[in-house]
N, C-alpha and C positions, 0 to 999 in steps of 0.2 A: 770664491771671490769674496774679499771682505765688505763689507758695507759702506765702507766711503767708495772704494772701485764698483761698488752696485750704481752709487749716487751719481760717481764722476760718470757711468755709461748711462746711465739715464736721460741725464743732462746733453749729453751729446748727441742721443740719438733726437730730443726733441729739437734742440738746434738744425740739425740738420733736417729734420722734418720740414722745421719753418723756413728753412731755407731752399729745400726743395719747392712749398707750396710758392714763396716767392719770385724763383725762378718760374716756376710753369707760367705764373700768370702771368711774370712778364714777356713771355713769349706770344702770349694775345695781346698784352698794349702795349708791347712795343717790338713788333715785329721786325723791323726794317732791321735793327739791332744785328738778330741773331740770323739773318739772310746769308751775310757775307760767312757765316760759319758752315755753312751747307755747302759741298762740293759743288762746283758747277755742272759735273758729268750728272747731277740727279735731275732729274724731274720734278715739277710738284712742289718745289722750295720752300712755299708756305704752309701745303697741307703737312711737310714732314715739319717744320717749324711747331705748328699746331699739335699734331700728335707727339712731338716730344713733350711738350706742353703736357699735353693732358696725363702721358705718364708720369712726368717730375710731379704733377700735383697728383695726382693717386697713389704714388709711392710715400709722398710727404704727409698724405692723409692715413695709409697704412699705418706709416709708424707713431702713429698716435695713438692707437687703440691696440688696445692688448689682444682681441683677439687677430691682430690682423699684422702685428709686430715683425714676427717672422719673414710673414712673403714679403713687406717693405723694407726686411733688412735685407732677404735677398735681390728683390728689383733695385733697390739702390747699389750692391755690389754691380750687378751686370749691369747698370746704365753707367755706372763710371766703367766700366770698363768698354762699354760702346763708345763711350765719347771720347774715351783717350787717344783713340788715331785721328782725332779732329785735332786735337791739342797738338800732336805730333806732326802731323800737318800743317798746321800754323805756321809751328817753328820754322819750314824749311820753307814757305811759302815766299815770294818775292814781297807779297804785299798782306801781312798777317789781319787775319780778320780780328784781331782781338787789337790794333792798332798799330803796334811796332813789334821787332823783333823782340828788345829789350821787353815790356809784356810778355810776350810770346815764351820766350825764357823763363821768365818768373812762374807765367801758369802751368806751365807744365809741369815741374817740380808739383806743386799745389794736387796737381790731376794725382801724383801721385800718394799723396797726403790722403785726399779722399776714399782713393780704393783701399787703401791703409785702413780708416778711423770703417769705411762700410765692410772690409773684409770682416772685422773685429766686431764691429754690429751685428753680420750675419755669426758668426759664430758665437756670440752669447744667447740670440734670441731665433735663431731658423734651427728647430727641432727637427 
């Protein structure tokens, strides 16, 4: 890989770092939010709210540090791919938790951008 493609994934993975930490946390302050994204066949709505939380921000905190790059590019593959049957769900959902169907449509596309840029993650930095 050439060195500007070194600089452009660099850049991306800390993006998405800060993005993950900023997600996690707002899963502590502002739970009500991400409720309606939780099936309702689960249990526990907040404590899995919660522990998604504390993964998107351990994941986000991995890929910041070099020794820890790796496992955070692959937990970030496998959590986008946990979440995309939420996104797929939405879609079909009478009342989308993400607010309308038209959203609903947008993010889904999006879901699959992500597993795209963390597929690509995992495979320059997960040895």
């Amino acid at each position: 890989m050439n060195s500007k493609a070194v600089v452009f994934w660099k850049v991306i993975k800390i993006v998405m770092a800060i993005f993950m930490i900023y997600g996690g946390v707002q899963h502590f302050t502002n739970t009500a939010f991400y409720s309606p994204f939780v099936p309702d066949f689960l249990t526990f709505k907040v404590a899995i709210i919660y522990i998604s939380g504390i993964f998107e921000i351990a994941i986000g905190l991995m890929l910041l540090f070099k020794q820890s790059e790796g496992l955070g590019a692959l937990g970030l593959f496998i959590l986008m791919l946990v979440f995309l049957p939420i996104h797929v769900w939405d879609v079909f959902s009478d009342t989308p938790a993400i607010g309308s169907h038209q959203a609903a449509l947008i993010r889904l596309p999006i879901q699959f951008i992500f597993i795209g840029i963390s597929w690509k993650l995992k495979s320059i930095y997960y040895k």
